[in-house]
C-alpha distance (Angstrom), angle and dihedral (degrees) to the residues before:
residue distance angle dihedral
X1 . . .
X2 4.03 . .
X3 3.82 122.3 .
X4 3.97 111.8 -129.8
X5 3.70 97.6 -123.0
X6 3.72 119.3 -123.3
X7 3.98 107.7 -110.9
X8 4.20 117.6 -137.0
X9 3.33 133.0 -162.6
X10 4.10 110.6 -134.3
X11 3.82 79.9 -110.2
X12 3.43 88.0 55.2
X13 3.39 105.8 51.4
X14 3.71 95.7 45.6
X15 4.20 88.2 60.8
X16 4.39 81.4 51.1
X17 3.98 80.6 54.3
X18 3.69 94.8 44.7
X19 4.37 88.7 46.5
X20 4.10 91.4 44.3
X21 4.11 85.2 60.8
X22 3.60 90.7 45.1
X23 3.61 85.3 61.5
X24 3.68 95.0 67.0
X25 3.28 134.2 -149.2
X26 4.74 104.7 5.0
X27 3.72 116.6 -155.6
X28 3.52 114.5 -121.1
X29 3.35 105.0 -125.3
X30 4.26 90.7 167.5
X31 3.50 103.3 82.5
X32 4.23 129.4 -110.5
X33 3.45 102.0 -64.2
X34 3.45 129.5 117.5
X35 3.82 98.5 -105.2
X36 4.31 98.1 53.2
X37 3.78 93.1 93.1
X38 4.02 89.3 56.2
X39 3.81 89.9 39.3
X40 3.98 93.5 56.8
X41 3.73 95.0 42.5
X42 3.65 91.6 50.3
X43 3.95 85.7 47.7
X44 3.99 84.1 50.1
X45 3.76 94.0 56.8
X46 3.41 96.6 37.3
X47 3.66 95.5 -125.8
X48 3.73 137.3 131.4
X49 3.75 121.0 -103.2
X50 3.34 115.8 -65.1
X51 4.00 89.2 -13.8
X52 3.53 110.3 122.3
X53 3.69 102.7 -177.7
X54 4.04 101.1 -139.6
X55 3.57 117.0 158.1
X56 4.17 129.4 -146.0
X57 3.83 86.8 11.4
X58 3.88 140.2 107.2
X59 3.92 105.7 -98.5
X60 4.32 122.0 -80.3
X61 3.31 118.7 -151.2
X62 4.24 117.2 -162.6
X63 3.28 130.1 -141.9
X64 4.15 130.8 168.7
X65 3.46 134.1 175.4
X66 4.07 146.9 -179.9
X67 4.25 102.9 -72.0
X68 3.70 80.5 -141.3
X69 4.03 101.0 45.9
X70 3.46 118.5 123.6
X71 4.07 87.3 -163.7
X72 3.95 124.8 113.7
X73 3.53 114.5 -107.3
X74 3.84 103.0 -119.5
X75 3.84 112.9 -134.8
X76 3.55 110.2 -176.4
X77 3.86 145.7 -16.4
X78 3.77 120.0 -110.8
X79 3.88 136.9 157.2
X80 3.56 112.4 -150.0
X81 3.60 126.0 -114.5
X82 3.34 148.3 -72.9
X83 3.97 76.7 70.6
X84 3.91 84.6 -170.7
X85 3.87 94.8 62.9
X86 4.13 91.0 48.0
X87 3.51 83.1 -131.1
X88 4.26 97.5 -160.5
X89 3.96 90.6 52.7
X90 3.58 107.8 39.2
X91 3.81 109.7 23.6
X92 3.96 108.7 22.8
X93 4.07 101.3 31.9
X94 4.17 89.9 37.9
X95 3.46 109.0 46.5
X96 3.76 102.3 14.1
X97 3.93 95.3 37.0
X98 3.45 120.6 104.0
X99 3.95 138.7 -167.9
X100 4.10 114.1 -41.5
X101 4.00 111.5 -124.8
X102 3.99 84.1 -131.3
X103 4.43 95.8 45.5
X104 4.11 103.5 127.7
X105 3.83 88.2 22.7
X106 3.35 124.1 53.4
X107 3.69 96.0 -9.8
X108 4.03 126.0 41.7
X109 3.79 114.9 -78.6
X110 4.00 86.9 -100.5
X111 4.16 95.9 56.5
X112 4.10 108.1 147.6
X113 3.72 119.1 -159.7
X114 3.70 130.3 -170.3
X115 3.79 100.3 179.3
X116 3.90 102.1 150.1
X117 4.25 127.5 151.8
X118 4.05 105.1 -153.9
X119 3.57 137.5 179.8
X120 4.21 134.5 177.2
X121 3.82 97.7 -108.4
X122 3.83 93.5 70.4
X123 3.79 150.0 12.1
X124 3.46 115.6 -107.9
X125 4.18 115.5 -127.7
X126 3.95 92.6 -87.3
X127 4.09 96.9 44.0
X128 3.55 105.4 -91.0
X129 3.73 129.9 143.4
X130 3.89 152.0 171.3
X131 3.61 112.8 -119.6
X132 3.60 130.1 179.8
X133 3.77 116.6 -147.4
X134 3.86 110.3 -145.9
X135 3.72 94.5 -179.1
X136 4.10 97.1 49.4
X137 3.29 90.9 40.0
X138 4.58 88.5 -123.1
X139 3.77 142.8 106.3
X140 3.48 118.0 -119.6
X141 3.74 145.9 -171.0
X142 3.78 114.5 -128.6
X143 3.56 133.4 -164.9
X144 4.12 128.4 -151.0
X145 3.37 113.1 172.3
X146 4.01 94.0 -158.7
X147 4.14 84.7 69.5
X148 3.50 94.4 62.8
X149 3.79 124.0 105.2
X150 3.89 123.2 -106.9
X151 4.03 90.5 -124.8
X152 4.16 85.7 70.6
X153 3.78 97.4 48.3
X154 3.47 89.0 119.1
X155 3.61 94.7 46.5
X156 4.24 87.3 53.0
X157 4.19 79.2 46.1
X158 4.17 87.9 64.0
X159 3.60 89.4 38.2
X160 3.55 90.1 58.0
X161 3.39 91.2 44.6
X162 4.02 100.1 47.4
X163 3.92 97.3 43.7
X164 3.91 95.7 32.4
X165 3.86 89.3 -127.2
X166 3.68 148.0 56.0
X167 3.99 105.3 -144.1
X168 3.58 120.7 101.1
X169 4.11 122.5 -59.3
X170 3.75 115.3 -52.8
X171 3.83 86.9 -144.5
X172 4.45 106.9 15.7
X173 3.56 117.1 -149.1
X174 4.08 110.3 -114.3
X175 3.78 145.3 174.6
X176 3.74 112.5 -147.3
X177 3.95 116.7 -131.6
X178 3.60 89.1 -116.2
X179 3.55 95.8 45.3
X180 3.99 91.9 56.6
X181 3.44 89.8 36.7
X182 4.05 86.7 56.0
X183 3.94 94.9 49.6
X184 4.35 101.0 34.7
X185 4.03 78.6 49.6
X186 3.34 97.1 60.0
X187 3.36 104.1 27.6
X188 4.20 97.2 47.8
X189 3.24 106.0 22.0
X190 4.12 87.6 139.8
X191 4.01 125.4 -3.7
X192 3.44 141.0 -168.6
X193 3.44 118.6 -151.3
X194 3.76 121.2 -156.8
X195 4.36 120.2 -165.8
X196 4.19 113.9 -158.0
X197 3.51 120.5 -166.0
X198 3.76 116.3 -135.9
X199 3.61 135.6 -136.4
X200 3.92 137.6 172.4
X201 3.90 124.9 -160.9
X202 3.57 123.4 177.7
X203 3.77 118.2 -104.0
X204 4.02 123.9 177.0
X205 4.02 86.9 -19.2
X206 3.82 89.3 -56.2
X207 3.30 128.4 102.8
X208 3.55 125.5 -101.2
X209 4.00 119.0 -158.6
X210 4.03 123.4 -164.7
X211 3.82 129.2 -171.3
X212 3.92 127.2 -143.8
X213 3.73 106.8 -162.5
X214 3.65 94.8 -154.4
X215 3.71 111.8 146.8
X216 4.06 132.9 57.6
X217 3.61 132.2 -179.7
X218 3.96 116.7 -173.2
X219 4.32 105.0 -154.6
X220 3.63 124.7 -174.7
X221 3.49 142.8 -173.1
X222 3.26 109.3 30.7
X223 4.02 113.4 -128.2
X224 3.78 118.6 -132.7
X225 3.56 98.7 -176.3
X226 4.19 90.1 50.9
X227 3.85 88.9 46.3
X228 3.51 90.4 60.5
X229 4.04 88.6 44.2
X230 3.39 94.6 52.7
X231 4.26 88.4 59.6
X232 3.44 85.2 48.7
X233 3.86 91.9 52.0
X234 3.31 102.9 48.8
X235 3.95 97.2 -103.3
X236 3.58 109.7 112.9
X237 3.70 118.5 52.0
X238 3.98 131.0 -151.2
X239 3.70 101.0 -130.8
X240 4.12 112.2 -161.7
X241 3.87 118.2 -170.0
X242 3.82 110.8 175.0
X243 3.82 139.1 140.6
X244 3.90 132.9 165.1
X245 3.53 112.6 -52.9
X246 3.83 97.3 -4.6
X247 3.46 124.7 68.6
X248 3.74 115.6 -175.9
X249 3.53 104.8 -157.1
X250 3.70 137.2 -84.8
X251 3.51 117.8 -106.6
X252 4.18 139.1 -163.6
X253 3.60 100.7 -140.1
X254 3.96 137.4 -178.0
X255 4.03 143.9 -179.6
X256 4.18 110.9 -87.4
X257 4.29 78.9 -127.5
X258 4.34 91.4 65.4
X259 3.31 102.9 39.7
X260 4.03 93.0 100.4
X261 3.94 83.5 56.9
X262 3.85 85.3 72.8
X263 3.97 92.2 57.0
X264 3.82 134.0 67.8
X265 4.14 92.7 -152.2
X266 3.55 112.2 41.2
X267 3.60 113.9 -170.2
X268 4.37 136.4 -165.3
X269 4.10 102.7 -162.3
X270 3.98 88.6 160.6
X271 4.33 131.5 21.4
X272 3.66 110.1 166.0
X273 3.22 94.5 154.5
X274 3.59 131.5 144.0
X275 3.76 111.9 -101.1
């Protein structure tokens, strides 16, 4: 049976913001990973994930995190193009793959991974790159074999061997500009971004942790042109995460600390934060 979702206004769901901090200290009762703090709060409001229920407005996405994560706030899913060729499976993960930490343990002995976070200031150790095409109007991932570290010579050896050369991809993996524009669009239109403090105490020789949601920033329309910027920049990262027969998804990906760079109006409804 569904649940007819209680709708908010924005003013609305910033008081249910302002009562979930003066609740103190939550228990998380998710787990450690990365996605508990946006699991409780969506358990607080009583909402789907990543649902806010606002009526006679443009569409909100949410997204919290750990104040004191170091992880990339993921932004979207999208496989690069040419869909056709299932780029991830059959180009990147076969002939660019190499050995899976886990092959002869958990996985068979011949387990490929291409798990690789990349951005356009730098080359990653095996070569890769973010690279945003002006002229085509797409962002692609390039490969130079003289940026790749010494310690995965042998890996550039198989390479070699699998695609026949060593120069850049015959076909590269993209995302047009409209394309991106398209999914970010629709999927971030306007955002609010919710901080939690964490703590751990010690309870029965386990430990314990608790989350202070204590800081709120309300962001709205979503820039296209500074999207594209921050690729350019360095800011947002193309996160892969692939290995035979499973491929979990690649994501667009940026620091908590840039995300306002994506938003003409940039907004703080709530800053409890400790000074």
């Amino acid at each position: 049976m569904s649940t007819l979702l209680k709708a908010f206004s924005k003013e609305e769901l910033i008081e249910k913001f302002y009562d979930i901090y003066s609740k103190g200290w939550i228990r998380n009762y998710r787990g450690n990973n990365d996605g508990a703090v946006g699991n409780i709060l969506e358990d607080l409001l009583e909402i789907p994930e990543n649902n806010l229920p606002i009526p006679n407005a443009a569409e909100w996405e949410l997204k919290a995190q750990r104040a004191q994560t170091t992880s990339l706030l993921t932004l979207f899913h999208m496989e690069p193009s040419p869909r056709a060729m299932k780029m991830v499976p059959n180009v990147l993960l076969l002939k660019y793959g190499w050995p899976s930490a886990e092959a002869g343990g958990r996985y068979p002995i011949d387990e490929k991974s291409f798990r690789a976070t990349l951005n356009a200031k730098s080359f990653s150790d095996r070569g890769l790159k973010v690279v945003v095409n002006d002229e085509q109007r797409r962002v692609e991932i390039k490969f130079d074999y003289t940026q790749t570290d010494e310690r995965h010579s042998e890996w550039a050896k198989s390479v070699e061997e699998r695609v026949g050369h060593l120069n850049n991809f015959d076909v590269a993996p993209y995302w047009g500009f409209d394309d991106l524009f398209h999914k970010a669009g629709v999927k971030l239109p306007n955002c609010f971004y919710v901080q939690a403090d964490e703590k751990r105490e010690a309870i029965n020789r386990r430990q314990q942790s608790y989350f202070l949601y204590n800081y709120v920033l309300k962001l709205s329309h979503f820039d296209l042109d500074c999207f594209i910027e921050a690729i350019r920049q360095g800011k947002l990262y193309v996160d892969f995460d692939a290995r035979t027969h499973h491929n979990h998804g690649t994501k667009f990906r940026i620091n908590p600390s840039d995300i306002p760079s994506l938003y003409r109006n940039v907004e703080v409804v709530m800053d409890k934060r400790e000074k």
